[in-house]
C-alpha positions as CSV (number, residue, x, y, z in Angstrom):
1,X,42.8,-12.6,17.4
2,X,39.4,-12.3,16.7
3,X,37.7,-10.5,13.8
4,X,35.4,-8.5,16.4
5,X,38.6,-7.2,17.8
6,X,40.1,-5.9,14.5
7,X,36.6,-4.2,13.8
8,X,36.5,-2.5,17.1
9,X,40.3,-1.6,16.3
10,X,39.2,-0.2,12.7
11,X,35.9,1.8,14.2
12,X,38.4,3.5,17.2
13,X,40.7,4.6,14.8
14,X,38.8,6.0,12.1
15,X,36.7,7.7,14.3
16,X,39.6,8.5,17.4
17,X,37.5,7.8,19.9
18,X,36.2,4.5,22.2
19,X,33.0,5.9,23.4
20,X,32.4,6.8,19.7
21,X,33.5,3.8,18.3
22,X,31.6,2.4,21.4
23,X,27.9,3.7,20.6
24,X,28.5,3.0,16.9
25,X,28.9,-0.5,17.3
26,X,26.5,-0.9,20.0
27,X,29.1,-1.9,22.7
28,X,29.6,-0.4,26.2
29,X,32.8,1.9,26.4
30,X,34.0,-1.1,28.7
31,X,34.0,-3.6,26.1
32,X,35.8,-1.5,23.7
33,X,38.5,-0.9,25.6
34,X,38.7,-4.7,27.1
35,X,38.5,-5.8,23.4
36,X,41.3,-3.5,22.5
37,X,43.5,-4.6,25.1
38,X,43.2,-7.6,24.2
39,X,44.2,-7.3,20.9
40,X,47.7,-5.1,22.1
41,X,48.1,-8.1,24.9
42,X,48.2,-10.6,21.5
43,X,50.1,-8.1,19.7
44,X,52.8,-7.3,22.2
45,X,52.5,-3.4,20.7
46,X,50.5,-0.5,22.2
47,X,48.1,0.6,19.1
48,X,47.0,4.2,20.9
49,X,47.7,7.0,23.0
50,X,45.0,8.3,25.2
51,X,46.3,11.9,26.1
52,X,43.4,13.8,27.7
53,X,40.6,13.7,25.1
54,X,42.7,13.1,22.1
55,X,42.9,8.8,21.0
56,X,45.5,8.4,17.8
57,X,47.2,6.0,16.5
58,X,51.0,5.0,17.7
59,X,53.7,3.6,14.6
60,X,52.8,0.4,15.4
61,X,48.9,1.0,15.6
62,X,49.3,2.5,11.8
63,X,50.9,-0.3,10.7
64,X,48.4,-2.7,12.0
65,X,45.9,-0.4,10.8
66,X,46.5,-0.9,7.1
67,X,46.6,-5.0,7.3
68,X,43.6,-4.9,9.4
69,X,41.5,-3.0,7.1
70,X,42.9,-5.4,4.4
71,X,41.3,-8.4,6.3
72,X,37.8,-6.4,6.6
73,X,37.9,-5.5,3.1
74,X,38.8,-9.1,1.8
75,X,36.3,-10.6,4.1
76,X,33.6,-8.1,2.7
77,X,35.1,-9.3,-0.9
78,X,34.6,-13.3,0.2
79,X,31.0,-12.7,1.5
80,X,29.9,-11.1,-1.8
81,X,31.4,-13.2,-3.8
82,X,29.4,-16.4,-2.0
83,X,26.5,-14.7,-1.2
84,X,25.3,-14.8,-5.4
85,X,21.6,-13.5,-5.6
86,X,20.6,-14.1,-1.8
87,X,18.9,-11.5,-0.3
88,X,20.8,-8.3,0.9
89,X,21.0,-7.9,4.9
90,X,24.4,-5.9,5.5
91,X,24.7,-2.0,6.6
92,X,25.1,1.3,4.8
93,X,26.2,4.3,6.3
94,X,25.5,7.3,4.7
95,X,26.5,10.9,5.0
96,X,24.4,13.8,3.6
97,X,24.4,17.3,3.7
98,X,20.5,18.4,5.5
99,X,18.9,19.4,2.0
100,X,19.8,16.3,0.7
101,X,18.3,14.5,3.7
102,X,15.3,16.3,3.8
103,X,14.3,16.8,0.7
104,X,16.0,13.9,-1.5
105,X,16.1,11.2,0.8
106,X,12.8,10.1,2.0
107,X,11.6,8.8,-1.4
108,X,14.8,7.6,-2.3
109,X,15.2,5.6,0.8
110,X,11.6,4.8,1.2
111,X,12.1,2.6,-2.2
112,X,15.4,1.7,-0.4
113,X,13.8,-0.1,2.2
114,X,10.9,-1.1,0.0
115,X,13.2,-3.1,-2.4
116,X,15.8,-4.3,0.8
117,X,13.8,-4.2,3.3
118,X,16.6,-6.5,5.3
119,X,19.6,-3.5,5.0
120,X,20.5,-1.3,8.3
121,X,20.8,2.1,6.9
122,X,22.2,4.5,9.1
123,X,22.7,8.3,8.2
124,X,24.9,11.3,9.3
125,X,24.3,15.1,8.3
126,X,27.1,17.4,8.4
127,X,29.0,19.8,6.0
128,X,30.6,18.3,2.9
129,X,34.2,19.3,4.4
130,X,33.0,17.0,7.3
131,X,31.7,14.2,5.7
132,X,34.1,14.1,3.2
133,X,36.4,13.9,6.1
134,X,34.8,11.1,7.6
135,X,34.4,9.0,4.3
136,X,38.1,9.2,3.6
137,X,38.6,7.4,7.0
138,X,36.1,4.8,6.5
139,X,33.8,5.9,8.9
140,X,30.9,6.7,6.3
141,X,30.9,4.1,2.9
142,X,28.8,6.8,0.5
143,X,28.6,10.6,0.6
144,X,26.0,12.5,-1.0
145,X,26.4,16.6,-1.0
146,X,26.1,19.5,-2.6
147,X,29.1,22.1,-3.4
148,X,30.7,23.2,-6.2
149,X,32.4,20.6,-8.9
150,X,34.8,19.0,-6.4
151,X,37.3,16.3,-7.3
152,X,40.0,14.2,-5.7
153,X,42.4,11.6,-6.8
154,X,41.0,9.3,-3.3
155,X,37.7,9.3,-4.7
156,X,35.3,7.7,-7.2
157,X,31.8,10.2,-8.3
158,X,28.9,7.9,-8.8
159,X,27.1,11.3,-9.6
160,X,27.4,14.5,-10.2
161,X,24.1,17.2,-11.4
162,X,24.0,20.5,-11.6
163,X,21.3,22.7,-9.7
164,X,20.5,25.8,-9.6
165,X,19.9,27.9,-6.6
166,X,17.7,30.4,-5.9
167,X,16.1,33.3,-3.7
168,X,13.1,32.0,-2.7
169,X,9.5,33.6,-0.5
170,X,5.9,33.4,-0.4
171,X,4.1,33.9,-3.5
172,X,2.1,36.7,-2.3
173,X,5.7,39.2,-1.9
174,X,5.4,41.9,-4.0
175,X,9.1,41.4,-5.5
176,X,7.6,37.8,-7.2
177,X,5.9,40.1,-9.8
178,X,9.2,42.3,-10.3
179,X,10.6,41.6,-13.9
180,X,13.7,43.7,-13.2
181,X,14.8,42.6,-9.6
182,X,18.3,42.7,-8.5
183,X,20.8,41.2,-6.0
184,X,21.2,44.5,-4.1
185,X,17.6,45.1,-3.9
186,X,16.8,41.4,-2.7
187,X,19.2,41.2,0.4
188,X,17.6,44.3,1.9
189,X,14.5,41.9,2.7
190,X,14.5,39.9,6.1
191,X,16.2,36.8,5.3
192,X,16.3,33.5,6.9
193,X,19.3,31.4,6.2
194,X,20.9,28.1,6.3
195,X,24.4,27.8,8.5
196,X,27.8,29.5,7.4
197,X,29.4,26.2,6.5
198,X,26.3,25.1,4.2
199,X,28.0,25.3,0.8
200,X,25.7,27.4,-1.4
201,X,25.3,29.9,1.2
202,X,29.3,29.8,2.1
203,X,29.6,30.6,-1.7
204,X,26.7,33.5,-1.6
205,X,28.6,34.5,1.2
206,X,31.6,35.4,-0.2
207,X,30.4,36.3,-3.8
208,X,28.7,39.5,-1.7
209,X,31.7,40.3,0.2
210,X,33.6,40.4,-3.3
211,X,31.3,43.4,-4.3
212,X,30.9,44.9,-0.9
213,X,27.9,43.7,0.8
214,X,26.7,41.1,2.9
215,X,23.1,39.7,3.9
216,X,22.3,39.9,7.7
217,X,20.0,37.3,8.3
218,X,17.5,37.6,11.3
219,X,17.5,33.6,11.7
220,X,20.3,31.3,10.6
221,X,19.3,27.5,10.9
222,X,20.4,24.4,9.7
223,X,17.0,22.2,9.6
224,X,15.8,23.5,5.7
225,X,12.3,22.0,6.2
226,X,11.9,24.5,9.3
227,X,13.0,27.2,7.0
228,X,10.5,25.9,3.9
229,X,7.9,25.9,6.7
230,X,8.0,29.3,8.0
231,X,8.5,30.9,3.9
232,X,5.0,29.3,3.5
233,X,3.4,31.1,6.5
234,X,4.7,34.4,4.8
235,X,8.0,34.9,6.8
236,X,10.7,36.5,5.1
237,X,13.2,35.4,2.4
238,X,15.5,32.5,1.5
239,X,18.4,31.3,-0.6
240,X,17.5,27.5,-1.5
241,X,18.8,24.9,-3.9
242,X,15.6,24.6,-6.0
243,X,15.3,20.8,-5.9
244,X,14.5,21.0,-2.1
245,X,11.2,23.7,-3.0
246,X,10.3,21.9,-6.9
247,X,6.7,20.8,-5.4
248,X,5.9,23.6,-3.3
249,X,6.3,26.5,-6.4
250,X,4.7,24.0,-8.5
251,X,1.7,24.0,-6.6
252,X,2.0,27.7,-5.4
253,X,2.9,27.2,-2.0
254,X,6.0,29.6,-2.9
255,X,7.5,31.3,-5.8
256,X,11.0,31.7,-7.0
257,X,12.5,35.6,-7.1
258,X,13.5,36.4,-10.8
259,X,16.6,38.2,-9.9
260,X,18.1,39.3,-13.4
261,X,21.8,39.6,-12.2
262,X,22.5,37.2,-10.2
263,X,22.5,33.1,-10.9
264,X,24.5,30.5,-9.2
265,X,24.4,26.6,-9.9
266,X,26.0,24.0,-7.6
267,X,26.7,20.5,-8.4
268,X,24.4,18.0,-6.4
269,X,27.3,14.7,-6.0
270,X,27.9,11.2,-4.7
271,X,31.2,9.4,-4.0
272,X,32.9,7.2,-2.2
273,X,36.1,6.6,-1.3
274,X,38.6,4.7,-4.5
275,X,39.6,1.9,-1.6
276,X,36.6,1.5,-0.3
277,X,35.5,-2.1,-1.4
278,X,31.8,-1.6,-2.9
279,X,29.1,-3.8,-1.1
280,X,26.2,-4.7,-3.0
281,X,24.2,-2.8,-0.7
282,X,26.1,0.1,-2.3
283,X,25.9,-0.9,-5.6
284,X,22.3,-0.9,-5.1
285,X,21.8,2.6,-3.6
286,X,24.0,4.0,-6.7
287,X,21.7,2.4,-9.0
288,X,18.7,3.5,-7.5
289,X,20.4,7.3,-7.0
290,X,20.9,7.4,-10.1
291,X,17.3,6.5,-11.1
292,X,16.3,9.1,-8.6
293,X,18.3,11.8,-9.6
């Protein structure tokens, strides 16, 4: 039994499929599944079921699965604990909500890189239900997102911030001089949007339908510097976390609406899952977050 086989086994399960588990390990589909078979052949057990499209885990492959991620996790215990001050060179997969990664990100892992230049960072953007999702089956070590103060007995926060978010245009709309604008006025005006399953817009969303109205955006997209872009060239209206538009109102490339009746904060957080055994190249992206933040 080889350890190469037991990480293939660990990536197909977490992630329930083998071309998946196939292009994130940078093997052919082929080799997956020869690699797998191999390991049931030395087993004498079948560890899936391949019906259709769905791959899963039979008894016998969850039972393997929780000694096998034991061997991963003490391995990844026995190489930190040799490797002293040496220089770090392992992987770090991230998962990020698309504010995060486009605003918050490219400093931080700019000085990343700068500092370990020798670390493979990878990074996935999805919703926090997603990603949290994915971290609690080991397929992402760190997620960083932004919803309201969430907590869960599986997990361990590294940070959590508050932030506020707000309605946000070009500086030369006539509601940026309003000193008594409100929420009903405000969604009138042609809005552009993040998706439905961003958080702060999920919880907009649904603060409107509890008083009995709703915005009709006439674009919805989920790429936030796209949206900063077009609320430059004048176009319409948005609903931002105000970390991700700081520079631009600072040096007037937009302007925050004072809306005097409506305010909502959202907590900006990191975790990671409470089994996951912390690398140092981990430990170093929380320190340096947490510098960042």
């Amino acid at each position: 039994m080889e350890l190469r086989e037991i990480s293939t086994f660990l990536q197909v399960a977490q992630l329930k499929s083998f071309s998946k588990a196939a292009n994130q390990l940078g093997y052919s589909q082929a080799a997956v599944t020869i690699q797998i078979k191999q390991l049931e052949n030395e087993l004498g057990v079948h560890l899936f079921d391949r019906i259709g499209k769905q791959t899963t885990l039979t008894h016998h492959g969850t039972v393997f699965y929780e000694y096998a991620s034991a061997v991963i996790r003490d391995i990844a215990r026995a190489k930190d604990a040799v490797a002293g001050t040496s220089e770090l060179t392992g992987r770090l997969c991230l998962g990020a909500i698309e504010s995060v990664c486009a605003s918050i990100f490219p400093p931080l892992l700019m000085e990343y890189h700068r500092l370990y230049p020798k670390v493979n960072v990878s990074i996935i953007t999805d919703s926090p239900g997603a990603l949290l999702d994915m971290m609690n089956s080991n397929a992402i070590d760190i997620v960083y997102f932004l919803d309201k103060r969430m907590y869960d007995s599986k997990w361990v926060k590294v940070l959590e911030k508050q932030e506020e978010v707000v309605f946000v245009t070009a500086p030369e709309h006539p509601y940026t001089k309003r000193g008594d604008l409100r929420l009903q006025e405000v969604i009138t005006e042609p809005f552009i949007l993040t998706e439905k399953n961003a958080s702060y817009r999920f919880i907009l969303d649904q603060y409107l339908a509890a008083h009995g109205q709703e915005i009709k955006p006439f674009l919805e997209i989920g790429n936030t510097d796209f949206i900063i872009n077009l609320l430059r060239s004048g176009l319409g209206v948005s609903f931002l976390p105000e970390f991700t538009i700081r520079q631009d109102i600072l040096e007037g490339r937009l302007s925050a609406l004072p809306v005097v009746d409506f305010h909502l904060h959202i907590w900006r957080q990191i975790v990671y899952h409470k089994d996951k055994w912390v690398t140092r190249e981990m430990a170093a992206f929380f320190k340096l977050a947490q510098d960042f933040h």
